[in-house]
N, C-alpha and C positions, 0 to 999 in steps of 0.2 A: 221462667222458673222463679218461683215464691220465695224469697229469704226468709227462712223460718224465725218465731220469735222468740228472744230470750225472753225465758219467766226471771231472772234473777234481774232483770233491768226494774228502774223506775222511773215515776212520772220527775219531770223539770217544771220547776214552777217557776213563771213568771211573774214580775210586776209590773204594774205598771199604771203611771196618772197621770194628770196635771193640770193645765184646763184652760191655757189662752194661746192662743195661734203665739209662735216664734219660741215654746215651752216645750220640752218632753214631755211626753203620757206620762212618766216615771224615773226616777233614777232608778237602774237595773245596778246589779251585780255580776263582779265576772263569774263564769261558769265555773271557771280553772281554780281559781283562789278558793270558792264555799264546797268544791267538790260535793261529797253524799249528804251535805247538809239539802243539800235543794232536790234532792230527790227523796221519793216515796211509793208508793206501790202504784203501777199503771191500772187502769181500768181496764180488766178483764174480763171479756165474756166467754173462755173456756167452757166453764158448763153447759154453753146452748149448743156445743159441738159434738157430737156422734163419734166413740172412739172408737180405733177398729179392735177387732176380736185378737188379744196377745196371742192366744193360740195359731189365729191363720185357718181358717179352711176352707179347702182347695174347693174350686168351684163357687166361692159367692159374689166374685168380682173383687175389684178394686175398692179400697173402701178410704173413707175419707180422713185428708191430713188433720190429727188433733189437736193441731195451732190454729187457732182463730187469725185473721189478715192483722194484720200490725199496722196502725195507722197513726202516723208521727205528724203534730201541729207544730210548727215553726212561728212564733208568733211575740204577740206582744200581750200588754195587759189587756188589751180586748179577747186573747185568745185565754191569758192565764183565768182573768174571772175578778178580777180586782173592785174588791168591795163585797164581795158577795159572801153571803154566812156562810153558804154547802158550797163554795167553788169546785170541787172535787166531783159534785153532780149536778151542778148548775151551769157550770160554763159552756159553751157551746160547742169544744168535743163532745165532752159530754153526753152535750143532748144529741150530737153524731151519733154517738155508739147506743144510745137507744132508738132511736128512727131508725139503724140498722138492724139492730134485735125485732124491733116488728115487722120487718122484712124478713126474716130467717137467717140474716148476713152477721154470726157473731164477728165481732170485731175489739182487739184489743186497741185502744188508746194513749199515746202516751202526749202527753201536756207539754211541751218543749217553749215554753214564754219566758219572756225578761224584761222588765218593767224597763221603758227608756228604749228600747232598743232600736235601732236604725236599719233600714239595709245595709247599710256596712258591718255594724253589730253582725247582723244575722247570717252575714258570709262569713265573718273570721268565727264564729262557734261554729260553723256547718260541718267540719272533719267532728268536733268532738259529739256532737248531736247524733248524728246517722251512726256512731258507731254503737246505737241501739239498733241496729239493722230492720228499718220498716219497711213493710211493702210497697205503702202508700207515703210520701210527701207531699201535706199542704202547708206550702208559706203564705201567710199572712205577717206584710211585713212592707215598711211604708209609710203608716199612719204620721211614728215620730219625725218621718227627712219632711214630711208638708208640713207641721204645726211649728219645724224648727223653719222652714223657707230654703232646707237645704236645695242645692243644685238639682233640677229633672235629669240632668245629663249623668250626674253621678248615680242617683236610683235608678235609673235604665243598666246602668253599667252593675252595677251591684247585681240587681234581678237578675241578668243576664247572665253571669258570671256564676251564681248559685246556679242555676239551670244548669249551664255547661257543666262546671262540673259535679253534680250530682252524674249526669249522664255520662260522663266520663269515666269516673269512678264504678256507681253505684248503678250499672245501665240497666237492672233488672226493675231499679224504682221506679215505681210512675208516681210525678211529679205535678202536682196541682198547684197553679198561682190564685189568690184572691186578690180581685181588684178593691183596692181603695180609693179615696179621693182625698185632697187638701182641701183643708176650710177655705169658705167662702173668701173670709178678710184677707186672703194672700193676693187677690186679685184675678180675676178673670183671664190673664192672659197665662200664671203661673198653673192657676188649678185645671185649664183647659191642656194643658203643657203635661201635664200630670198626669192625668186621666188615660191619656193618650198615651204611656208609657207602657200600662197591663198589657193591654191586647195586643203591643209591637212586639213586646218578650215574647208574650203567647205562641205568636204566630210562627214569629221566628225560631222560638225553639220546640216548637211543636208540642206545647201542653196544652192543657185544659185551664180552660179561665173561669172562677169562680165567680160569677156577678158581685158587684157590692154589698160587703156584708154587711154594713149597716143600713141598706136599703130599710125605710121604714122603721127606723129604730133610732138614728141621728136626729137632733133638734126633736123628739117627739119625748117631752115631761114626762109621759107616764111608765114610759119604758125604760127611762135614764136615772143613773141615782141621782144626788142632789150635786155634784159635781159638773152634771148636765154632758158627761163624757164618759163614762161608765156604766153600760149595759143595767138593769136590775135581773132577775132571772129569767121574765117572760121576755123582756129583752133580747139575753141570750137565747131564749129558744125561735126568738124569731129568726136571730140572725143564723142555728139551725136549719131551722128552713128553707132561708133563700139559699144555703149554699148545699143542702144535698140532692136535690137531684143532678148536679153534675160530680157530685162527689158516690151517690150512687154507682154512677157509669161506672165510674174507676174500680171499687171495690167487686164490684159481678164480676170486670175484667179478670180483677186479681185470685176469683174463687176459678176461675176455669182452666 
C-alpha cells in the first residue's frame, strides 16, 4: 500500500563541497535548528496524472490514484546539486523525475541533501526526513566517511541501521542504496574495505543497490566544475542515468 503524498511538504536542500581526501564535501547545517528555511516546493509531476471522475460512474472501473509516487533523495551535495545555476532542475533527482515523465511514471521529487553530511548525519535526520512520507527511498550517502577516512566498520553500521529502521518503521517504503566509493589516496586496502560495504547492506537487508553514481563522471574535467568534485549539469544527467534503470524497477513496483 502507497503512502500518499503531502502537497504541502517541501524540497530540503542540501550542501555540499570540499575537495581533498580527509575533507568534507561541505559544512551542512542542522535540519532542526534552519527548520522551513531549507525547504521549498518539491518537484511535481501531478499534471501528467489522470484524475478520476469526482462524480464516480458506476461501471468505468477503478480509476487511477491522483498522487504521483513520492520519491525521497537522502543525500549529500552530490544529490543537492552544489554549484549549479538551475539546481532545482539540474541535479540529478531532477533529471530522475524527467526520465520518468518520458516513461509515463509521474513522480513527485523531494531533494532531502546536506552539505558535509556523513552516514551518521544521515541516520540521526532519517525520523525527521521520512516524516514527508515517500514511497520511494534512495540514500546516497557515504561520499563524506571516505574523503574524511572515517571507519568502514561505522558506514556499514550507519547504512545498516537506516535500512532497518526505515523497515521497521516505514515498511511500506522501498528503500534504494547507491553505491559509492572512497578516493583513490585513502589507500587501496581502505577503499577496497569500502566498496565492499554497499552490496553487504544490500543484500543483507534486501534492497536494491544503485551502481556508482559517479561512474563516468569522477576525475572526468568536462563533467566536473572547477572544484574537480562537483557534478556540472550534463554531469548530473549522467549520473541520472547510471542509476535509473534500477530506480526504474522500484517506481513501476510502486504504480501497481
Amino acid at each position: 500500500m502507497r503512502i500518499r503524498w503531502l502537497r504541502s511538504i517541501g524540497l530540503l536542500v542540501l550542501a555540499a563541497g570540499c575537495g581533498s581526501p580527509g575533507s568534507e564535501l561541505s559544512s551542512g547545517s542542522d535540519p532542526e535548528a534552519n527548520g522551513s528555511a531549507l525547504f521549498s516546493a518539491p518537484t511535481n509531476r501531478s499534471d501528467l496524472v489522470r484524475h478520476p471522475d469526482s462524480e464516480g460512474s458506476p461501471g468505468t472501473g477503478p480509476t487511477l490514484d491522483p498522487s504521483p509516487i513520492h520519491v525521497l533523495f537522502l543525500g549529500t551535495s552530490l544529490t543537492e546539486g552544489l554549484g549549479l545555476d538551475r539546481p532545482g532542475s539540474d541535479a540529478w533527482p531532477s533529471r530522475i523525475a524527467d526520465l520518468a515523465d518520458s516513461v509515463g511514471i509521474p513522480i513527485a521529487v523531494t531533494n532531502a541533501g546536506l552539505g558535509g553530511d556523513t552516514s551518521a548525519g544521515a541516520l540521526r535526520r532519517l525520523d525527521w526526513v521520512l516524516r514527508q512520507g515517500p514511497d520511494v527511498l534512495i540514500v546516497e550517502t557515504g561520499a563524506n566517511d571516505g574523503l574524511r577516512g572515517l571507519p568502514v566498520d561505522q558506514l556499514e553500521d550507519n547504512l545498516d541501521e537506516i535500512v532497518r529502521w526505515v523497515h521497521s518503521e516505514f515498511p511500506d517504503v522501498e528503500v534504494l542504496l547507491s553505491q559509492m566509493e572512497a578516493p583513490p589516496s585513502m589507500g587501496a586496502d581502505y577503499t577496497e574495505a569500502f566498496r565492499e560495504v554497499y552490496p553487504r547492506v544490500a543484500e543483507r537487508r534486501e534492497v536494491k543497490l544503485i551502481p556508482f553514481l559517479l561512474e563516468g563522471v569522477a576525475a572526468n574535467p568536462a563533467l566536473n566544475q572547477r572544484d574537480g568534485i562537483h557534478p556540472t549539469p550534463e554531469g548530473h544527467r549522467r549520473m541520472a542515468q547510471n542509476a535509473w534503470p534500477t530506480i526504474e524497477e522500484s517506481i513501476r513496483a510502486a504504480v501497481r
